[in-house]
VOFI-913509 format. One record per residue: residue in three letters; y, x, z of N, C-alpha, C in turn. Coordinates in steps of 0.1 Angstrom, whole numbers, plus 5000, padded with zeros to 4 digits. Each point is the difference from the previous one (the first is absolute). Example, Ala and Ser with C-alpha at 12.3 -4.5 7.8 and 13.67 -1.06 7.14 Angstrom:
<atoms>
Ala494351325078501249915000501250095000 Ser501149964993501150095000501149925008 
</atoms>
This chain:
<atoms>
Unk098336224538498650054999499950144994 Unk501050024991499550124991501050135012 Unk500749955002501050125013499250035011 Unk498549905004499550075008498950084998 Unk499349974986499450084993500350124999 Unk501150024995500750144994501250075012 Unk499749935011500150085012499450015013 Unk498550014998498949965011500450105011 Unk500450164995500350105010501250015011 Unk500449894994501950015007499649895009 Unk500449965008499949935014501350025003 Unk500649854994501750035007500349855014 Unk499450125009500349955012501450015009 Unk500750124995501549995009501450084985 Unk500849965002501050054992499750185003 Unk499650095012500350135005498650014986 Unk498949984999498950064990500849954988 Unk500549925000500049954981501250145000 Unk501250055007500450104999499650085000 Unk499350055007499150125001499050014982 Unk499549914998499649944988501250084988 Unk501049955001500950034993500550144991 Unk499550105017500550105000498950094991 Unk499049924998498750044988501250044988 Unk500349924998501149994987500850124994 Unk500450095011501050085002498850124992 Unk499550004995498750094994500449984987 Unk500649914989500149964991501650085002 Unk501049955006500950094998499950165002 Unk499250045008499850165001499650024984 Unk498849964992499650044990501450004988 Unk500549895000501149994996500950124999 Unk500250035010501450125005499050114993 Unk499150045004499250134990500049984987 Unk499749894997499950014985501550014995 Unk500849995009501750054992500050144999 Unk499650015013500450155002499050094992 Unk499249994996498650044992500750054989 Unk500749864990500649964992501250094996 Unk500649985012501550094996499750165000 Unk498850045012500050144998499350074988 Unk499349844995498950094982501450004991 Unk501149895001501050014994500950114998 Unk500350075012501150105004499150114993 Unk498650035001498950114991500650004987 Unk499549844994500250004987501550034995 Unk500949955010501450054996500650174999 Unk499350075012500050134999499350054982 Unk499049995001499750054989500649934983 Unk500449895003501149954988501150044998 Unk500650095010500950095000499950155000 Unk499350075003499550124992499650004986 Unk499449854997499850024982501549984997 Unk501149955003500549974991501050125003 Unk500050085011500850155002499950124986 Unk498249964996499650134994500249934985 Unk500649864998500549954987501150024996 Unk501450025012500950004999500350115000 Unk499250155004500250135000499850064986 Unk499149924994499449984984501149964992 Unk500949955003500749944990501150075007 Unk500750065008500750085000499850194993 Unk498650005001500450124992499949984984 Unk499549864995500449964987501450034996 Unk500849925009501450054995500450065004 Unk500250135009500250115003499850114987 Unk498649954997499450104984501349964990 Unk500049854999500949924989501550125004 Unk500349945009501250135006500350114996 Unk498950105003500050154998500349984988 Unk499049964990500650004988501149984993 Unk500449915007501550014993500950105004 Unk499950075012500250105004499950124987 Unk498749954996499750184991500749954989 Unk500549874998501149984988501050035001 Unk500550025012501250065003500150164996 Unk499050035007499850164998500150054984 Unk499549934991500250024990501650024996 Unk500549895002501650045001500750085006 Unk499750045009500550115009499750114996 Unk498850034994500150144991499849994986 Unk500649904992500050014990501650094997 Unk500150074992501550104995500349904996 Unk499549964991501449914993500349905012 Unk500149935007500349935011500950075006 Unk499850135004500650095015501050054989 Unk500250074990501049994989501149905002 Unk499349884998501149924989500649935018 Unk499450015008501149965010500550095007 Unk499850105002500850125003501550044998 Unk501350025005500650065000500250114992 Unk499949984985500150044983501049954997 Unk501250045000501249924989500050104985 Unk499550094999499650024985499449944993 Unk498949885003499349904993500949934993 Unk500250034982500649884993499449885004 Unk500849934996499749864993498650014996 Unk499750034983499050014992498850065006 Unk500150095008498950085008499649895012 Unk501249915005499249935014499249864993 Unk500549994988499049864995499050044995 Unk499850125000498350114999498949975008 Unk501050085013499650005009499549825004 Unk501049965000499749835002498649934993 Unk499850024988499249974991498450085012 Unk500050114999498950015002499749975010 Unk501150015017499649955010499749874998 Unk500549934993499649824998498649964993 Unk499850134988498349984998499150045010 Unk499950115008499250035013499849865009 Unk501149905006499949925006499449924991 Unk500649984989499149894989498349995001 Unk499650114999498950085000499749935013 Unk500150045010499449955014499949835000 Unk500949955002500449884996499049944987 Unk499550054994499049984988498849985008 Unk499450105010498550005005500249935015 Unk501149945004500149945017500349884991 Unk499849885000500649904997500749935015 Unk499550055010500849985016501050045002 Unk500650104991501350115002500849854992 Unk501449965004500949945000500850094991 Unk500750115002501150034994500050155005 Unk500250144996500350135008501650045001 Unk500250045002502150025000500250135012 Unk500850084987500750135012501349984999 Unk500750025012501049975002501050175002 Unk500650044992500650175006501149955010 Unk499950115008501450025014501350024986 Unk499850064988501150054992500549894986 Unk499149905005500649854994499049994987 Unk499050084999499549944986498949915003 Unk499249964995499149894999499249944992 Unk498650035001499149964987498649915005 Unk499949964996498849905001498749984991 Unk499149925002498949984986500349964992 Unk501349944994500649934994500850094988 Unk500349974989500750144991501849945005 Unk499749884996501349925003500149895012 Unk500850075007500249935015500949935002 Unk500549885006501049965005500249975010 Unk501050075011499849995014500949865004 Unk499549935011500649885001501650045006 Unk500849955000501350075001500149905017 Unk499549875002500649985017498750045007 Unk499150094997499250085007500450155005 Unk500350035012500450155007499150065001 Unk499550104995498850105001499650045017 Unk501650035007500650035013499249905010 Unk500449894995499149905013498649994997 Unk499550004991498350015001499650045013 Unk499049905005499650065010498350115000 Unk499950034987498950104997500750114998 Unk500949974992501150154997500750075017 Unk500249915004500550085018498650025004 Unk499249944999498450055012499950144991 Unk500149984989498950174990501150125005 Unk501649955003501150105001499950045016 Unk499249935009499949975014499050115005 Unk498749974986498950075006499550144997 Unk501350034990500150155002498950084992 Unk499649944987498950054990498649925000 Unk499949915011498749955001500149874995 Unk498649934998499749864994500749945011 Unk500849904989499649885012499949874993 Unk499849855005499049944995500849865006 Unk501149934989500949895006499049864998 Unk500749905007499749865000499949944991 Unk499349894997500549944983501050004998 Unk500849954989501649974999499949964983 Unk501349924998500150004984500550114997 Unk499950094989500650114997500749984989 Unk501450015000500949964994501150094994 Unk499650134998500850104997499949984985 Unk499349944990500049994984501149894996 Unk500749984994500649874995498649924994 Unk500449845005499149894997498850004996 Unk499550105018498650045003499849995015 Unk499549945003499049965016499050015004 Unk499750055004498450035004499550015015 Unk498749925005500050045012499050134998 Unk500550095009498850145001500950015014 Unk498850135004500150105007500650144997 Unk500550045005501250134994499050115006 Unk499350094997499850155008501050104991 Unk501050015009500650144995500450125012 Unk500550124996500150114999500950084998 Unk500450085010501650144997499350104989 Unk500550044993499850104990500850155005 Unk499450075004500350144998500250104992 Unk500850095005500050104988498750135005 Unk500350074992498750074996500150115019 Unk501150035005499650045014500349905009 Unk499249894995499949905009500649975013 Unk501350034997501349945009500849934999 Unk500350044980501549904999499349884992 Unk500549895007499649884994500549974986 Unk499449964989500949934987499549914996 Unk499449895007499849854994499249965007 Unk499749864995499349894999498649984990 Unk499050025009498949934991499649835005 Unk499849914990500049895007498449944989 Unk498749935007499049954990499549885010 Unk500749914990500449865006498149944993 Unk499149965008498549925001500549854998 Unk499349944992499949904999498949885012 Unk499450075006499249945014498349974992 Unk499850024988498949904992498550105008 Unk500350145002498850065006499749975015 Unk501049955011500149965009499549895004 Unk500349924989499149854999498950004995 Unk499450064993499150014999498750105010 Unk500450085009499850055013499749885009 Unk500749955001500249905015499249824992 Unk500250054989499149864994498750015000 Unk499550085000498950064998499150015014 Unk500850015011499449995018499649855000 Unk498650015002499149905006500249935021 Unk501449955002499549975013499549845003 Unk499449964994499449825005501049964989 Unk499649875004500649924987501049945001 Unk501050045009501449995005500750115007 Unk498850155003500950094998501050114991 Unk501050034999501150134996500250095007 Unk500750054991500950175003501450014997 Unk500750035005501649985001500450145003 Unk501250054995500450125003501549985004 Unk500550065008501749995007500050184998 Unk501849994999500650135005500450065015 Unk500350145002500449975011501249945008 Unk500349894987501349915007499649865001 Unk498350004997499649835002500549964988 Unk500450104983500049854990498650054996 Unk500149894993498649994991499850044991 Unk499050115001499950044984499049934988 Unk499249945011498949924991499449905009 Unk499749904991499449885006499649924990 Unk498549935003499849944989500549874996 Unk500949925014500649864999501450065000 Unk500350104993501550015005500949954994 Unk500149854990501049954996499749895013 Unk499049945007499949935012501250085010 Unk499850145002500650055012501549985000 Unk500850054985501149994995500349875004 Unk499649894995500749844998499549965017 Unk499550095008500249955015498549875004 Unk499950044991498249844998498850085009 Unk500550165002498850035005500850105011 Unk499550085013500050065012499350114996 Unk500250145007498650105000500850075014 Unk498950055008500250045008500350195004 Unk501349994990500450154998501050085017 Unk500449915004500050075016499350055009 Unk498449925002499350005001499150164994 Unk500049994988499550124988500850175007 Unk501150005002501150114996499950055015 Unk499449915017500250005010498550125000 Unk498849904994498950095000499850144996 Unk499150095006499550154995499549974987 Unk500050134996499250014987498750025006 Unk498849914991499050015004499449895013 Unk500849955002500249915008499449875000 Unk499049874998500149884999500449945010 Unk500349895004500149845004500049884992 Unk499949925010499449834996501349965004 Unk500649894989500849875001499449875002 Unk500449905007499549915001501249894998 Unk500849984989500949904999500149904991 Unk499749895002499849904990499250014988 Unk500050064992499049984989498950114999 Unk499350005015498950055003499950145005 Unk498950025005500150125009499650164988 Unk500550084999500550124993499750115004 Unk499450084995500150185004501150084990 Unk500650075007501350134991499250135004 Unk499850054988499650165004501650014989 Unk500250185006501350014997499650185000 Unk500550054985500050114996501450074998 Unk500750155003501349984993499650154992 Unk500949984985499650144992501150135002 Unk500050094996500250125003502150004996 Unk499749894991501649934990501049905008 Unk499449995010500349885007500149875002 Unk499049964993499249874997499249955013 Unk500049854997498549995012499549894989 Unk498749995006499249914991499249965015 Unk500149884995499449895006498949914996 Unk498950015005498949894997499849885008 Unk499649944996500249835006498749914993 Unk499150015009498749915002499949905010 Unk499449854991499949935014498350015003 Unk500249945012498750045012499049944989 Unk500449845001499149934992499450024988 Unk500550084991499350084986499150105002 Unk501150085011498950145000499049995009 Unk499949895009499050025011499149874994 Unk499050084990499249874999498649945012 Unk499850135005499349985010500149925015 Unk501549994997500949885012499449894997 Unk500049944991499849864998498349995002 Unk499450114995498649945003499950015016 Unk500650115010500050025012500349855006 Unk501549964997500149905004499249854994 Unk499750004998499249854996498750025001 Unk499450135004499050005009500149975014 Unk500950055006500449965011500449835010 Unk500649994986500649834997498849935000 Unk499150014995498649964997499649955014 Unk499450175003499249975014500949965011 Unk500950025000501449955010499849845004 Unk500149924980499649865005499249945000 Unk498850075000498449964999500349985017 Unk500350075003499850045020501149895005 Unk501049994990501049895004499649865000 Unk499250014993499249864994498949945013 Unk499350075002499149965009500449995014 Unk501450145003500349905011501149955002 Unk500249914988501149895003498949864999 Unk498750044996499249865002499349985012 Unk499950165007499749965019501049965009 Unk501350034993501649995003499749865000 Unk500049944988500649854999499049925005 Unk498850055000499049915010500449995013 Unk499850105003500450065016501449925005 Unk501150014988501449955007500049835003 Unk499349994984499449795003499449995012 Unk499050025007499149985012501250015013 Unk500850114998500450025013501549924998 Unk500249994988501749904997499849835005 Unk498749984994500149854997500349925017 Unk499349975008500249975013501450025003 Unk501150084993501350015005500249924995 Unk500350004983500349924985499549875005 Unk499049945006499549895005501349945011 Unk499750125010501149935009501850025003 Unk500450064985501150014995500249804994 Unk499049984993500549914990499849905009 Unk499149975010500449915010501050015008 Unk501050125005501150025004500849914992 Unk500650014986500349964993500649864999 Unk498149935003500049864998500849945013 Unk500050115010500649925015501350004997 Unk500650124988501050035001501049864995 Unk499249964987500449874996500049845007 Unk499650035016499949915005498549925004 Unk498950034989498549995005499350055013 Unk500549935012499450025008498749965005 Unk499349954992498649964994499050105002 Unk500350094993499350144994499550085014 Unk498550044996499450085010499450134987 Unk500150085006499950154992498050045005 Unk499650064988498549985002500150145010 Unk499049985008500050115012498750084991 Unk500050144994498350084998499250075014 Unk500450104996499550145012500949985007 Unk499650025015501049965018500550164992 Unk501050044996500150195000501649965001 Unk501150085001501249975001500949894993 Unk499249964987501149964992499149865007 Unk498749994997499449875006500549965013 Unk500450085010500750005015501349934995 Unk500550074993501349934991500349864996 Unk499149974992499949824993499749955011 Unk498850055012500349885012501149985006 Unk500550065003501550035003500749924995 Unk500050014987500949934988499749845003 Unk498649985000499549854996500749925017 Unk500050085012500349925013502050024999 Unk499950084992501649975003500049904989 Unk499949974994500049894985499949875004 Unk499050005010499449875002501449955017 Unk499850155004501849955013501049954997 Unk500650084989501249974993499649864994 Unk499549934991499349884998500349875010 Unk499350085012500449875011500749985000 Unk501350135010501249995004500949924988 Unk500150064991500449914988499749884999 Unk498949914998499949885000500749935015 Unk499750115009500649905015501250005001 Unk501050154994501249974999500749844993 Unk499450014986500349954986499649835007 Unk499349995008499949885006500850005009 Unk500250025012501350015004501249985003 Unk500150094987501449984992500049814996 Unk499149994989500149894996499849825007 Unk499850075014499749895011501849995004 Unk500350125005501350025005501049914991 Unk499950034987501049934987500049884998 Unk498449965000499949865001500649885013 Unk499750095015500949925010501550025000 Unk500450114991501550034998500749894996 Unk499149974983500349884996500349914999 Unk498849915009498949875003501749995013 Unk500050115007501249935010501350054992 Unk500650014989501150014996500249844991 Unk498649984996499749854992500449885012 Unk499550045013500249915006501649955007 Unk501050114995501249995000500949874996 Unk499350024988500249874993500049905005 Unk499449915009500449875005501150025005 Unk500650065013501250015005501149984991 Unk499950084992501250064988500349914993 Unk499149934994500349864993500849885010 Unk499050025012500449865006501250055001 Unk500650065005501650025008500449984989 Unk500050064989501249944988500149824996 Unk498550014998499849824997500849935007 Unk499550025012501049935014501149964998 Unk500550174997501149984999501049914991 Unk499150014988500549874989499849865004 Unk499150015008499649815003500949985013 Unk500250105004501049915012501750004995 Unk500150104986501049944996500449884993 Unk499049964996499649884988499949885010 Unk499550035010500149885010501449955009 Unk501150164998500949925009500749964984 Unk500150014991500649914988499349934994 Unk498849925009499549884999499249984985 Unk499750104996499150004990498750015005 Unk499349854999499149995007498450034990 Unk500249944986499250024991499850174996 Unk500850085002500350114999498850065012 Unk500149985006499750005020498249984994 Unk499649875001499050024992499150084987 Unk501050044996499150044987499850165004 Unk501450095005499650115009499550025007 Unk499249935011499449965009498450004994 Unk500049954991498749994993499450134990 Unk501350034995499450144995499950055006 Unk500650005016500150195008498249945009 Unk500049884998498249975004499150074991 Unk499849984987499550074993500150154998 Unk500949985000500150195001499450095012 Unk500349885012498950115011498949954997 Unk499549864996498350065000499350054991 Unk500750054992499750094993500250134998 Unk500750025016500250125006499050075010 Unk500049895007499250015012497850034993 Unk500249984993498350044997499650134998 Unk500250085012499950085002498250085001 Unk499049934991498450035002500350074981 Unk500849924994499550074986502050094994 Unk499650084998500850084991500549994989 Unk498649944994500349984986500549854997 Unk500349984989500149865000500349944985 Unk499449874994500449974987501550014995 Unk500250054989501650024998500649854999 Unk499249884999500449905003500249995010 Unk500250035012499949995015501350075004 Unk500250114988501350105002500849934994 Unk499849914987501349974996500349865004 Unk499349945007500249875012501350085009 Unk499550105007500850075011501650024995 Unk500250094991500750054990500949874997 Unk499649924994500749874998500349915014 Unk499550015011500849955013500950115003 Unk499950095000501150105003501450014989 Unk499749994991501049984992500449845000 Unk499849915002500449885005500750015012 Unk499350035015501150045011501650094995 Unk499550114990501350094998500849894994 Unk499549944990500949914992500649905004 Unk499449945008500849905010501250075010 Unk499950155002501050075009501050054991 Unk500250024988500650064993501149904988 Unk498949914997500949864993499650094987 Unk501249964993500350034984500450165000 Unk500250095011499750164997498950044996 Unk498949955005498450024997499249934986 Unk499850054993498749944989498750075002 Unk499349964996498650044998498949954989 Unk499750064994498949964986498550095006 Unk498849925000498850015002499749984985 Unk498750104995499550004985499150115004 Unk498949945005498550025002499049994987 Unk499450055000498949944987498949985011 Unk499649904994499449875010498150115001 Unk500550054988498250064995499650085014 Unk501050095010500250065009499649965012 Unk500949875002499349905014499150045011 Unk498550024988498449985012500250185001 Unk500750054999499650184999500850015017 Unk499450135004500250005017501550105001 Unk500750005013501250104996499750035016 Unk500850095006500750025007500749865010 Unk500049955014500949905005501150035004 Unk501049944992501450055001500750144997 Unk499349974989500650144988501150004996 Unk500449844998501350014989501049915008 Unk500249965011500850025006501450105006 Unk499150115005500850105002500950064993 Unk500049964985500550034990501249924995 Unk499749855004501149914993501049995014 Unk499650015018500950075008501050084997 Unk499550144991500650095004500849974982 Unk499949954991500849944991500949865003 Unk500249995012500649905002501150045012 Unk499650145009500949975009500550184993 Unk499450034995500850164991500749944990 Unk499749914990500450014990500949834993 Unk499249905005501149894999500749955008 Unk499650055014501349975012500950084998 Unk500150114994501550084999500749974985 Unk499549864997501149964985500749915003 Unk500549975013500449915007501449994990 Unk500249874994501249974993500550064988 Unk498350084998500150034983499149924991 Unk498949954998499349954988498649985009 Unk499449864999499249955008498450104995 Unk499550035014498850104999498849904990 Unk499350094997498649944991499050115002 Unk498849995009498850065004499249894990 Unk499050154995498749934986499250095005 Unk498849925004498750035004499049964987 Unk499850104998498649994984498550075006 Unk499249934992498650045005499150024988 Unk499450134997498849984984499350065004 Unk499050024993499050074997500250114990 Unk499550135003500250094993498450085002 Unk499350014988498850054998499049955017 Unk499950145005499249925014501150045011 Unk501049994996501149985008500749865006 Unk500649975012501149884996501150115005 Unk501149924993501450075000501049895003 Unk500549995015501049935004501950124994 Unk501149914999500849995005500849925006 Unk500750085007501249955007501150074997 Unk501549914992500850114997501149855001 Unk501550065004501149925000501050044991 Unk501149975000501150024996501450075012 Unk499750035010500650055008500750105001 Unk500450115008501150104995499050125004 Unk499150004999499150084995500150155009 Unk499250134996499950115009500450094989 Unk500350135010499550104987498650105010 Unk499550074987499150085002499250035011 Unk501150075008500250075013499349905008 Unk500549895004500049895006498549964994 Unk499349954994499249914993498550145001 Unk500850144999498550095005500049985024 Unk500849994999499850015016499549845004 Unk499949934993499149815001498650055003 Unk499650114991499150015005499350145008 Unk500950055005499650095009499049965012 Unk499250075006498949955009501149955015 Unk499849945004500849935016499850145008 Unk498650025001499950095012500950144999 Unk500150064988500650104991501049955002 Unk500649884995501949965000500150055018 Unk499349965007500450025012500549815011 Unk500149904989500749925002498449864998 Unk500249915008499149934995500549874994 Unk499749954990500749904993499649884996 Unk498550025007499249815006499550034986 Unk499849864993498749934993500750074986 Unk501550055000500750054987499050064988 Unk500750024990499250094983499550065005 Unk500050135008499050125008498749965000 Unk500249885008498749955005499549934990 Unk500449924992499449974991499150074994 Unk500650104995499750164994498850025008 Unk499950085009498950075007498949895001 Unk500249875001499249905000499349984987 Unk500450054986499249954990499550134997 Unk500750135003498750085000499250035006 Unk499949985015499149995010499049894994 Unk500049915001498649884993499950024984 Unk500850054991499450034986500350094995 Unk500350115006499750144991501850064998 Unk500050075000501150074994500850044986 Unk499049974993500849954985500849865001 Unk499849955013500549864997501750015008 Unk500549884999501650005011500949934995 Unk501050075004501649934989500250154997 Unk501649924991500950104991501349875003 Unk500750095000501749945000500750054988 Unk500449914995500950064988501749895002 Unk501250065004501049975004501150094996 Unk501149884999501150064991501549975002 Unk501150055010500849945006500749894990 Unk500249905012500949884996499249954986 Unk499049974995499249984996498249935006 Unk499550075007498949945008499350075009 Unk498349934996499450125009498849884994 Unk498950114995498049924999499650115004 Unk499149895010498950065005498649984993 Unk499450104996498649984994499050035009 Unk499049885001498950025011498650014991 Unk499150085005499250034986498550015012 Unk499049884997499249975012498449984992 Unk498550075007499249954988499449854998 Unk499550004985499549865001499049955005 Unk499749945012499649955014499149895000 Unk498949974996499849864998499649905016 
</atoms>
């Protein structure tokens, strides 16, 4: 009632409109696709301009330490034209002794002095081409497995031919049982016509004004500033005991590939990134590193506006969606689940027919083939079970012949050795045994009726067999008035008598036990002997179907077989359980029949 309320406009007359219907839908995905693209291009805006702020930050903080630089530059300069300096390393071998620890003293208070008002200055040290050497220190001790020669600040300053230059971190290890990490800016020392080289100026930074530079840049609240050489090591970093112990990655290939001036975006695992990338005049680059998400705060409101209206619109039409798909699904879902029911054999089932429109053309369809298949099936299935019945009914009727010729054949041997009382009593059971063969109107019959039968038959055998043959009957009497099968348990003590105790000929007299109970609403006959028994192999092909064997084998187990599940069901039958030179029981398992 309510689906036709809340779709009075839709008239779903053929599957081609409820499609066409459909294609309404495709309106919801167009809006969709704009609002990405809307999305991404206010994004790529706001990303442009998150990277020009953070160009004119990183240009900011490059000429911070560029200034930091110069200066230490004009610390240099101080050395380079201080006399006593250009003196005391100079190419002077008239300098006593007493006159160069003069000299020494005061060059070591000047640096003292400096070293007093930079607390960033690490250490200053001149090194002469003519072997002398003074430092801020009055008393020095140079570390003795430290080579002045391998420094790699001492070869750049001798490389660059009077100018700054400006090394990597490093521990500086030239003092005995002194380490330090700094930065080295040193310098060739000239002589006064600034050609002939005589030393080493070396003013090893401690990094403390650098860090406080780059600690001091505001980029979001997960971004930094990192600075490399132009060999990609690192001169600063704020996680750099992370970088060292390998816990952390930075993307310095990436950095060293780019222009100065340059940004790009990373997008690798731990979120998407902007690099603006600055390099100083010393050969540094500095590197800034913002993620999108800090600095673009206007992203998030962008998008969750977006997101908003996105599933407001997603919302309403997934409720004309899911109306619309119920109306036009159900009539299938209807005649799916009645497919189903046929599938499990309910050929019963008629599928409700709605609208004549294709799928309703369909269920008629469905309901006349349902109801064909139906017939044909029951006509076959009858048929069949007519055909099985006269298969039987004349395999049953085999039985008279089959008996008489054997019987005969005992009574006419009993007669020519004049056993005349013998002659009678066989004669009288093989009476009984046909007429209670020949009643051929009922099928069924009291199991007293079968074990009358049963007991003439095994009386004829026993009279033909003498003292090779026994037999024990042990019926429970409670059983009697219950209905069985006519000539069930015959076929059984046959085929235990001519399989299994006629081949002990002159070994140990046969013994067939026929037992009868009740078991819940079961009765449970056996038949089992002592005979030389089957194996397996043998005892599964007893009951192979005749028509399947190929071979027909009269009133035999087979038939028995197909006979008790044909009239009561297929849970029911025998089982053989047999064991060479040992036996053979048959268990007959029949219901309780009143």
């Amino acid at each position: 009632m309510l689906k036709e309320r809340f779709f009075p406009l839709f008239p779903l007359k053929s599957i081609q409109s409820n499609i066409s219907l459909a294609f309404s839908l495709l309106i919801l995905a167009a809006i969709v696709l704009t609002s990405l693209v809307s999305y991404q291009v206010s994004v790529s805006a706001v990303e442009r301009n998150s990277k020009g702020y953070i160009e004119e930050i990183i240009k900011q903080v490059n000429l911070n330490i560029q200034s930091y630089v110069d200066n230490m530059e004009n610390i240099s300069l101080l050395a380079l034209t201080n006399k006593d300096v250009k003196y005391y390393i100079s190419d002077n071998s008239f300098i006593s002794s007493e006159n160069r620890r003069i000299y020494e003293k005061r060059i070591s208070d000047l640096f003292q002095a400096i070293l007093y008002t930079r607390n960033d200055i690490a250490s200053i040290m001149v090194f002469g081409y003519n072997g002398r050497f003074v430092s801020d220190r009055r008393i020095t001790t140079m570390n003795p497995n430290t080579k002045l020669e391998d420094q790699a600040w001492y070869q750049m300053a001798k490389a660059a031919g009077g100018q700054s230059v400006v090394s990597a971190p490093h521990v500086q290890s030239l003092i005995e049982n002194e380490y330090r990490w700094v930065v080295s800016l040193s310098r060739e020392l000239k002589n006064t016509d600034g050609i002939t080289a005589e030393g080493v100026l070396l003013v090893d930074l401690n990094l403390s004004v650098i860090n406080d530079i780059c600690n001091n840049i505001n980029l979001g609240k997960k971004g930094y500033l990192f600075i490399v050489d132009d060999k990609g090591n690192i001169v600063y970093h704020p996680q750099q005991q992370l970088i060292d112990s390998n816990l952390r990655t930075e993307h310095i290939s990436e950095v060293l590939q780019a222009s100065s001036g340059q940004s790009f975006i990373m997008d690798k695992g731990d979120g998407k990134r902007i690099y603006s990338v600055q390099d100083t005049n010393f050969g540094w680059r500095i590197a800034g590193v913002a993620y999108t998400d800090d600095l673009i705060a206007s992203k998030d409101d962008l998008r969750n506006s977006i997101i908003f209206y996105s599933l407001f619109g997603l919302a309403i039409s997934l409720l004309i969606s899911v109306g619309l798909s119920h109306r036009l699904s159900k009539p299938i879902k209807v005649l799916q689940s009645d497919m189903k029911q046929v599938e499990k054999g309910n050929f019963d089932i008629q599928t409700e027919i709605g609208q004549m429109n294709e799928i309703g053309q369909l269920g008629r369809s469905f309901n006349l083939m349902v109801s064909r298949t139906k017939f044909l099936m029951e006509e076959t299935i009858q048929n069949q079970e007519n055909k099985r019945k006269s298969e039987l009914l004349l395999l049953q009727s085999q039985i008279n012949p089959h008996f008489l010729y054997n019987t005969l054949d005992s009574i006419v041997w009993m007669a020519e050795q004049k056993q005349h009382e013998e002659v009678v009593l066989m004669t009288s059971a093989l009476a009984k045994l046909f007429r209670a063969s020949i009643t051929k109107d009922q099928e069924l019959v009291p199991i007293r009726v079968e074990v009358e039968h049963i007991t003439n038959y095994l009386l004829i055998q026993k009279m033909r067999y003498n003292e090779e043959l026994n037999y024990v009957l042990d019926i429970d009497e409670g059983i009697l008035g219950f209905k069985t099968l006519k000539i069930l348990l015959q076929p059984f003590v046959e085929n235990a008598i001519y399989h299994g105790i006629r081949s002990m000929y002159g070994m140990e007299d046969g013994l067939i036990t026929i037992r009868g109970r009740q078991s819940g609403e079961h009765i449970r006959f056996e038949v089992e002997d002592n005979g030389l028994g089957m194996t397996p192999e043998q005892a599964s092909r007893l009951l192979i179907n005749y028509e399947e064997d190929g071979r027909n084998q009269g009133i035999g187990i087979r038939n028995v077989n197909e006979r008790i599940k044909l009239y009561f069901g297929h849970e029911y039958g025998i089982q053989i359980r047999s064991e060479i030179e040992e036996g053979t029981c048959i268990t007959i398992v029949i219901p309780k029949l009143a």
